[in-house]
C-alpha positions in Angstrom: -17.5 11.2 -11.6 -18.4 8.1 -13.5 -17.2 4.8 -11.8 -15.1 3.3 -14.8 -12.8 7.3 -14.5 -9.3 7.6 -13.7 -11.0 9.6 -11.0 -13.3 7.4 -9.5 -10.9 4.7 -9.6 -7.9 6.4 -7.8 -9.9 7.4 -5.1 -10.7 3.3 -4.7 -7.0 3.0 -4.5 -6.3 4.3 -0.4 -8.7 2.5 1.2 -7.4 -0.8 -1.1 -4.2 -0.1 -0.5 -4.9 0.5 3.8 -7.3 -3.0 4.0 -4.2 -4.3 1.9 -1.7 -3.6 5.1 -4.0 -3.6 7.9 -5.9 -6.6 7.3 -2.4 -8.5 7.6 -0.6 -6.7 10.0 -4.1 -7.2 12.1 -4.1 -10.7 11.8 -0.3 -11.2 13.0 -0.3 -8.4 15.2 -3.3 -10.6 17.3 -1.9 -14.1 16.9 1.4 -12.2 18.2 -0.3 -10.6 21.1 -2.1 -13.9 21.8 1.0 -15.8 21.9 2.9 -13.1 24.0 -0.3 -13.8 26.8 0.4 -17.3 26.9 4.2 -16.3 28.1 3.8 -12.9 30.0 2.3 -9.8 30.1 5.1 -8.1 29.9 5.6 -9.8 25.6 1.8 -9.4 25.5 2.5 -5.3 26.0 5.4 -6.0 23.6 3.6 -7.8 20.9 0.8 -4.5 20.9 3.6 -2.0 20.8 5.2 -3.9 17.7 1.4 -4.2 16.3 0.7 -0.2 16.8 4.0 1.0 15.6 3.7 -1.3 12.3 -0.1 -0.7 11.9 1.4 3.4 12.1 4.1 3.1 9.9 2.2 1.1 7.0 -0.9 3.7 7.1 1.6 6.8 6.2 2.7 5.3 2.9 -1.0 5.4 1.5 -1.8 8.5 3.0 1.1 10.9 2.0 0.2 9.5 -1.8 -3.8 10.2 -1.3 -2.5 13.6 -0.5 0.1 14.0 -3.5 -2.1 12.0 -6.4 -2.4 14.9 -8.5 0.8 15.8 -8.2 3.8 15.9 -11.2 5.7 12.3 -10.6 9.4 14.0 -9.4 7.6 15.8 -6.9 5.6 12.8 -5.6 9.0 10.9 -6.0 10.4 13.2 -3.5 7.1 13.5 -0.7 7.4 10.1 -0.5 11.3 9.9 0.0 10.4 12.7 2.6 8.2 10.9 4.3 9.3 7.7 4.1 13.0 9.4 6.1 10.6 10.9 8.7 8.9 7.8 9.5 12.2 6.0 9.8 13.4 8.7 11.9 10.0 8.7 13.9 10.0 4.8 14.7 13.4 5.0 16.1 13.1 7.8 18.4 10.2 5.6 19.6 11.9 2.4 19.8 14.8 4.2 21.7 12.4 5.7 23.9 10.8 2.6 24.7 14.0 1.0 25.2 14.3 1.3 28.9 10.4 0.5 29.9 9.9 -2.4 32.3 6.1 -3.2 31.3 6.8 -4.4 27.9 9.4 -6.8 26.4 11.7 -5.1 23.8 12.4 -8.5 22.2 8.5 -9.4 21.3 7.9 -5.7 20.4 10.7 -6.2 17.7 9.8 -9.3 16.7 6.2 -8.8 16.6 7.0 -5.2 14.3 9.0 -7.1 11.8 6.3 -9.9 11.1 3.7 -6.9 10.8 6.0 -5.5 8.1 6.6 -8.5 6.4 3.0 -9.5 6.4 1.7 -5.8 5.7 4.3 -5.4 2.7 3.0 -8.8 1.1 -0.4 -7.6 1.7 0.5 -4.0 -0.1 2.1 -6.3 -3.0 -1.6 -7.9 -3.2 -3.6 -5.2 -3.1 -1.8 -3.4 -5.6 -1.3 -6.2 -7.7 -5.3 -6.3 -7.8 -5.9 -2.6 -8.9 -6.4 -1.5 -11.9 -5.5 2.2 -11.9 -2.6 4.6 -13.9 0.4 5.6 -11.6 0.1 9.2 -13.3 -2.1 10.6 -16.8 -5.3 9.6 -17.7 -6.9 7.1 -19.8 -6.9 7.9 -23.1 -10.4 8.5 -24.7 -11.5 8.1 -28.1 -12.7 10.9 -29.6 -16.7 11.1 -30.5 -17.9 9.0 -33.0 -14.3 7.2 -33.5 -14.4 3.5 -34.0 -12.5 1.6 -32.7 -11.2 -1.7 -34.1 -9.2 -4.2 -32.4 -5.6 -4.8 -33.3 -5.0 -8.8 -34.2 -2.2 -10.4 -32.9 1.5 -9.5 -34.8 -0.4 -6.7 -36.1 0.6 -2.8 -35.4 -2.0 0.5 -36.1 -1.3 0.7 -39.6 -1.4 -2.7 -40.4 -5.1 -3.2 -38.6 -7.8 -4.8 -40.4 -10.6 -3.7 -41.9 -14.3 -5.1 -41.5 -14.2 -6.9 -44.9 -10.8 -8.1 -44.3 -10.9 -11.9 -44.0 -9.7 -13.6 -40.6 
């Protein structure tokens, strides 16, 4: 597959798109659990738990549309509004469950898993601002032998210049 392919680029998009969450939610999730150390262990625990459950929630998204890529657009439309409604039902039936634990604070988990998703979502914003790849269809390609000219500014197809044209 060559490198410059729809193909060879959209499999450059998942692990873009995981450094683009993990990287950040990495980085907070540690200056969150350093923080946390300085005051207990009990909001260092807390500050881990928040970093895990963001670092969990963040690696779905990428995933479930690695799996789906060739897929038709509604149905990828709905895998993702499927899984994006499991994960939300996932996280709180594990924030419940972790509501009544005495080793962790509840507060620094909370804390610590909303400034993961803010800094993982702006980090998602980055990465995919950075790539350079078709949501769905391929590029098209000329066929052999076509030239191609460039269109000039103010200028549509059937008003393109020619090569004696003058500039």
């Amino acid at each position: 597959m060559p490198k410059g392919s729809v193909a060879g680029r959209q499999s450059a998009v998942v692990p873009a798109l995981l450094r683009g969450v993990l990287v950040p939610i990495g980085a907070v999730g540690a200056l969150c659990i350093a923080v946390g150390a300085t005051r207990s262990g009990a909001v260092a625990a807390g500050a881990l738990v928040g970093t895990v459950l963001a670092a969990l929630a963040f690696v779905v998204g990428p995933g479930v549309l690695a799996l789906a890529r060739s897929w038709a657009p509604p149905a990828v439309m709905a895998l993702a509004m499927t899984a994006y409604l499991v994960l939300i039902g996932v996280l709180a039936v594990l924030y419940l469950l972790l509501l009544d634990v005495t080793w962790m604070s509840q507060v620094a988990a909370g804390w610590t898993l909303l400034l993961c998703a803010a800094a993982a979502v702006a980090g998602q914003i980055r990465a995919t601002s950075r790539l350079r790849v078709p949501a769905f269809g391929d590029d098209p390609e000329p066929p052999a032998g076509a030239v191609q000219r460039p269109e000039r500014a103010g200028q549509h197809d059937d008003e393109a210049s020619t090569p004696g044209d003058p500039p």
